[in-house]
N, C-alpha and C positions, 0 to 999 in steps of 0.2 A: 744208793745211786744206781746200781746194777738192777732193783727192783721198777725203779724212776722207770728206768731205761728199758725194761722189757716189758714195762705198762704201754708204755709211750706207743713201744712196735706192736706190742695187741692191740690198741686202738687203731691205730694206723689200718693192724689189717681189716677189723671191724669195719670202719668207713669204708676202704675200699668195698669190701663185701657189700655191705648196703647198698655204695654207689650202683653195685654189679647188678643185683636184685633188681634196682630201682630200671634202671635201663632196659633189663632183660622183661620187664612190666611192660614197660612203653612198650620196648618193639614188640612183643605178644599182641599188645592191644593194638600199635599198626598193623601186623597181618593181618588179625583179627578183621581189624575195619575196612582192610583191604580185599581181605578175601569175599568178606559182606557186598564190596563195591565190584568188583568180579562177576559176582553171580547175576548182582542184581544189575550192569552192562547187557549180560550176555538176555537177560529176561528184558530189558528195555529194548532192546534191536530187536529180538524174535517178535515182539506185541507190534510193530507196524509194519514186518513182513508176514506175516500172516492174513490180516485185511488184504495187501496189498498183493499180493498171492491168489487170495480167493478172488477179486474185482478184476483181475486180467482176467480169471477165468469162466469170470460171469460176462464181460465184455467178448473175449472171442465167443462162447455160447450163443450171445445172445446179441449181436449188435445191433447197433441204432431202435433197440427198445430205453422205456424208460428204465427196467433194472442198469441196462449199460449205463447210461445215464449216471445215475445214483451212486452202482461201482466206480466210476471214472472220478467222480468227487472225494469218495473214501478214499481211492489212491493216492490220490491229491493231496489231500491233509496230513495222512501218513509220510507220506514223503517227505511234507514239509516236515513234521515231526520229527522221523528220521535225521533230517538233514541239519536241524537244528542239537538233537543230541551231538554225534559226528561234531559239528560245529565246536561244540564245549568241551568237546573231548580234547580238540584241536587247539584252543585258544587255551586251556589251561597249561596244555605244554609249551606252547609261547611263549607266554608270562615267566612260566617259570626255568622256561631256558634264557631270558632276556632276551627276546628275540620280534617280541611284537613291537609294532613301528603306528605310531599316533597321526593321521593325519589332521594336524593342530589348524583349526580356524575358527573367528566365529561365528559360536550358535546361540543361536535364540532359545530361552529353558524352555518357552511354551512349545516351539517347533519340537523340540526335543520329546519333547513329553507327548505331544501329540502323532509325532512319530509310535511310539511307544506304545501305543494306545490303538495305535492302525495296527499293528502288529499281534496284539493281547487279546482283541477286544473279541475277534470269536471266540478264545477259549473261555474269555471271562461270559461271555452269554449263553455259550453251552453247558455253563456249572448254573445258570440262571441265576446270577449278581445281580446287583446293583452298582453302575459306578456313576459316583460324583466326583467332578473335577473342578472345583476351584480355581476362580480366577486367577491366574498369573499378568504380573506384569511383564506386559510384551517389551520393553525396555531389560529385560534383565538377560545379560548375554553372559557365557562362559568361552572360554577359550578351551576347545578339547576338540577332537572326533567324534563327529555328528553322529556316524552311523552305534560308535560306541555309548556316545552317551546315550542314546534310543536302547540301546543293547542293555544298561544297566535297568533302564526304567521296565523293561520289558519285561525284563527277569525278575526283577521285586515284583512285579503286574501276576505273573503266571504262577511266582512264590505263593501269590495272597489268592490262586483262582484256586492252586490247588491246596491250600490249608484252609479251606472256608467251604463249612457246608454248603450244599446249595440253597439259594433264594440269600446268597450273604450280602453285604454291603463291603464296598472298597471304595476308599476317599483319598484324594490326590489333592495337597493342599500345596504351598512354599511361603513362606518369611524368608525377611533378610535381615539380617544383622550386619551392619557398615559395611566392609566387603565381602563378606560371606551370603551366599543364599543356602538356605534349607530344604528340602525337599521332602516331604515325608508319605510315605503310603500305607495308609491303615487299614485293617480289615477286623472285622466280626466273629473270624474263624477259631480256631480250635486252643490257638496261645501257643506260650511257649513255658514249658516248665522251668522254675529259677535255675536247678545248678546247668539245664541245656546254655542259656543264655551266653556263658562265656564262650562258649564255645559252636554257637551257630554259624562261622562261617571259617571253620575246618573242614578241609579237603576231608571226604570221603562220612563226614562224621552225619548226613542227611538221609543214607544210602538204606538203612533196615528202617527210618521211617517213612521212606519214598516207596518202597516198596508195598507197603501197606496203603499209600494214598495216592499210588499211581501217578507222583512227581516229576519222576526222572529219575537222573542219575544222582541228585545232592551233590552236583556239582556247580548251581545257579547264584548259591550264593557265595562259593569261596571266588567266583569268576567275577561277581558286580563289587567284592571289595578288592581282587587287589587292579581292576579295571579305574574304582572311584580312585584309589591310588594313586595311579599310573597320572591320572589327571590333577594330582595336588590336592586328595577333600579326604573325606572320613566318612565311614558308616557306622552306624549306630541301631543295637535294635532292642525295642524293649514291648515289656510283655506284664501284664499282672496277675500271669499263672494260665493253667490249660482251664480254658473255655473261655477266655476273657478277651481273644482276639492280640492283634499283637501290631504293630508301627516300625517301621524301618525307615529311617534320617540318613539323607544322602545332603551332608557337608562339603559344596563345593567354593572355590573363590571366582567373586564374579571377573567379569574382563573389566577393560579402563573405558569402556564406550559408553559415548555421549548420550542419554537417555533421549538427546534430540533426534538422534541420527533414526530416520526412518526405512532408510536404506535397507532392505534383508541380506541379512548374510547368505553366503554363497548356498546353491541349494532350494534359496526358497521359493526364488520364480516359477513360476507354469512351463511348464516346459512345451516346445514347438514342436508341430506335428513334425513328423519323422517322414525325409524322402526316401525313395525307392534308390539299391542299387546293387550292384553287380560283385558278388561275395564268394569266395573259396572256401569252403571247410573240408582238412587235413586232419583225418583224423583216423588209425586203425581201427578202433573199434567200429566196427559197421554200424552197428543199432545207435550207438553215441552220435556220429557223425549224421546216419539219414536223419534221425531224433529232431536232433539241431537244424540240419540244412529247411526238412521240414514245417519246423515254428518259424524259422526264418522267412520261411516262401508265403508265410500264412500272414505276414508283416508287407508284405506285399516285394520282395525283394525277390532278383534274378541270382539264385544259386544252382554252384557245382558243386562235388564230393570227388576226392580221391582221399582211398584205404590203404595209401602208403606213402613215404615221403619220394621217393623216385617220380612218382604219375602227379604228385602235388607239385614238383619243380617244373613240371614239362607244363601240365596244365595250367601254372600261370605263368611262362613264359610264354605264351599266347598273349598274353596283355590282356586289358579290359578291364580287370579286377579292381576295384577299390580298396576293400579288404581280404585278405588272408584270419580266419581263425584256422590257428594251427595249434596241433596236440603237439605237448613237448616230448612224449613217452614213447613217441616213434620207435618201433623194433630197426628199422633198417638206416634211418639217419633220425639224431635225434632233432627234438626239433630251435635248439639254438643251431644247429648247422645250417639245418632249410632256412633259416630266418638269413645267416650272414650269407648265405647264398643267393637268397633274392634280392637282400639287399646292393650285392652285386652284379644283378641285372639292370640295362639299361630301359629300365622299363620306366613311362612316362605318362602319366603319373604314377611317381611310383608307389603302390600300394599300401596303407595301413595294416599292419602286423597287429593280429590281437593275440598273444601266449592262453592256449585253455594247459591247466595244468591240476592233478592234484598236491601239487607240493608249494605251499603258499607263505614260505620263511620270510625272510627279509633277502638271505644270499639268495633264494629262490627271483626274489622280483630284480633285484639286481644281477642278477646273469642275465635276465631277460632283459633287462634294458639295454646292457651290453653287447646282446647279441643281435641290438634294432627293435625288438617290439616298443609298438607304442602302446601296448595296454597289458598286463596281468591280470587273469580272470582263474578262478578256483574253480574247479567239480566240483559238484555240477553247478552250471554255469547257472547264474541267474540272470530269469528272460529281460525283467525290467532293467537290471544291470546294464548286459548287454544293450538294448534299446536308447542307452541311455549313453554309452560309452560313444554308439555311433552316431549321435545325434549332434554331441558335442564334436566329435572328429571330421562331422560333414557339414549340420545346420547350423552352427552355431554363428 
């Protein structure tokens, strides 16, 4: 019995041992993947600060020539680049604080997709693709956020630009199955090797082959599954080895709409020319603020700037203002105070409040609504956003 018994407690330590081993594996192999994700961060930001570095500098050189020209477009893309990593950086910490917020309505899978596809479709023609798209039935609607669901196709879209040689093929097809629609995106590119397969859409596990094929971060696909998620579906991706190209299945459930209803969901009309009017942007940052007020004025609209929140309460207490966009990050008031302060001006009509912020949470948008804004908008601001925010606020 006493042998039983001091078997029993060697085993005992044994497992635990192992357990220990096994764990002290994992997290080795998280650092590992992490440190990998680290570097290859800090090499994905410096690759479109450097273009966009060298085109200011060819632009002040040399303005209103064709090189400015040329440099002003390289900045431009970068940027977007930029802003799109940024982006994914942002939304994975979201997700996984629970803290992203769905705005649920319906969409159209074709609008979705063709969103998607407005989005991709230069990078897919600068790798020299091919894409076909497959009819969809324009009856087929899902209940989710539009801009996310464009966001998941996007990212499968840019997945298969950047895993496919150039001159490749990418094909966009969907089936449905009773209430479920299919979605799938194929391409001709490079595969996926069987044991990666389990494991294609782990945080960080994308990161030392993105590096080599000028990706990203390998953050595009742990974001489009727990996005498809979020919305009720399932991803799937399969592969019949490296060179053989490779398929990603975005399982969503459709909505209950009448396949009569020809009505477009919200979103899909033309939108109305945009009137001219009489705007405040509050903002410290000088170059932020002129930036904006400047694409502003170029919309045809009458704008002022103040570079603090003191000169932004005085200047529109003048009246006239339709909108205020005001910077929340104010050093001297921030800017939920300027907001309840204007809102207690007796000012007639009283202004529309738009929040520019970079802190774009959930408690983030709700302070601001709390504090009177009628809009929450992220840095940097996007111009069609904007455009689009005022259109509904004044034309609609």
């Amino acid at each position: 019995d006493d042998d039983r018994l001091l078997l029993r407690q060697f085993a005992g330590i044994a497992g635990i041992a192992l357990r220990n081993a096994r764990l002290y594996g994992e997290l080795r192999d998280n650092d590992r993947r992490k440190d990998e994700f680290l570097a290859t961060l800090a090499h994905e930001l410096r690759n479109p600060l450097a273009p966009i570095r060298t085109s200011l500098e060819i632009i002040r050189s040399a303005p209103g020539t064709p090189y400015a020209a040329k440099a002003r477009d390289v900045a431009e893309r970068q940027t977007v680049h930029m802003v799109r990593l940024i982006d994914d950086l942002l939304d994975i910490s979201r997700i996984t604080r629970g803290t992203i917020v769905l705005q649920r309505e319906p969409v159209r899978l074709a609008a979705a997709i063709d969103a998607a596809l407005e989005t991709s479709m230069p990078h897919l023609r600068a790798r020299g693709h091919k894409v076909e798209l497959q009819p969809i039935d324009p009856a087929w609607t899902v209940t989710g956020d539009a801009a996310r669901l464009a966001q998941i196709f996007s990212n499968l879209l840019n997945n298969a630009a950047n895993y496919t040689e150039p001159g490749g093929r990418v094909t966009i097809f969907a089936t449905r199955e009773r209430a479920t629609v299919h979605v799938s995106i194929r391409d001709t590119g490079i595969g996926i090797e069987p044991d990666m397969l389990p494991r294609i859409f782990d945080m960080f596990m994308q990161a030392s082959r993105s590096r080599d094929r000028g990706g990203g971060l390998g953050l595009g696909l742990t974001l489009v599954r727990q996005l498809v998620e979020l919305h009720g579906g399932s991803i799937s991706a399969h592969s019949e080895g490296a060179g053989r190209g490779s398929e990603f299945k975005v399982c969503l459930p459709l909505a209950a709409v009448s396949g009569d209803d020809d009505s477009p969901p919200p979103g899909d009309a033309a939108p109305a020319a945009a009137r001219a009017h009489r705007l405040l942007v509050v903002d410290d940052n000088v170059d932020a603020a002129d930036s904006l007020a400047m694409l502003l004025r170029m919309d045809g609209h009458a704008v002022e700037v103040a570079h603090d929140a003191r000169r932004g309460l005085t200047t529109a207490e003048g009246g006239g203002f339709d909108a205020v966009l005001l910077d929340i990050g104010l050093p001297d008031l921030s800017g939920y105070e300027v907001a309840r302060r204007l809102r207690a001006l007796p000012l007639q009509p009283p202004p529309r409040l738009i929040a520019i912020s970079g802190w774009g949470q959930s408690d983030d948008r709700q302070q601001a609504r709390e504090a009177g804004f009628d809009v929450h908008m992220i840095k940097p601001v996007d111009h069609a956003a904007l455009k689009a925010h005022l259109r509904r606020m004044f034309d609609a």
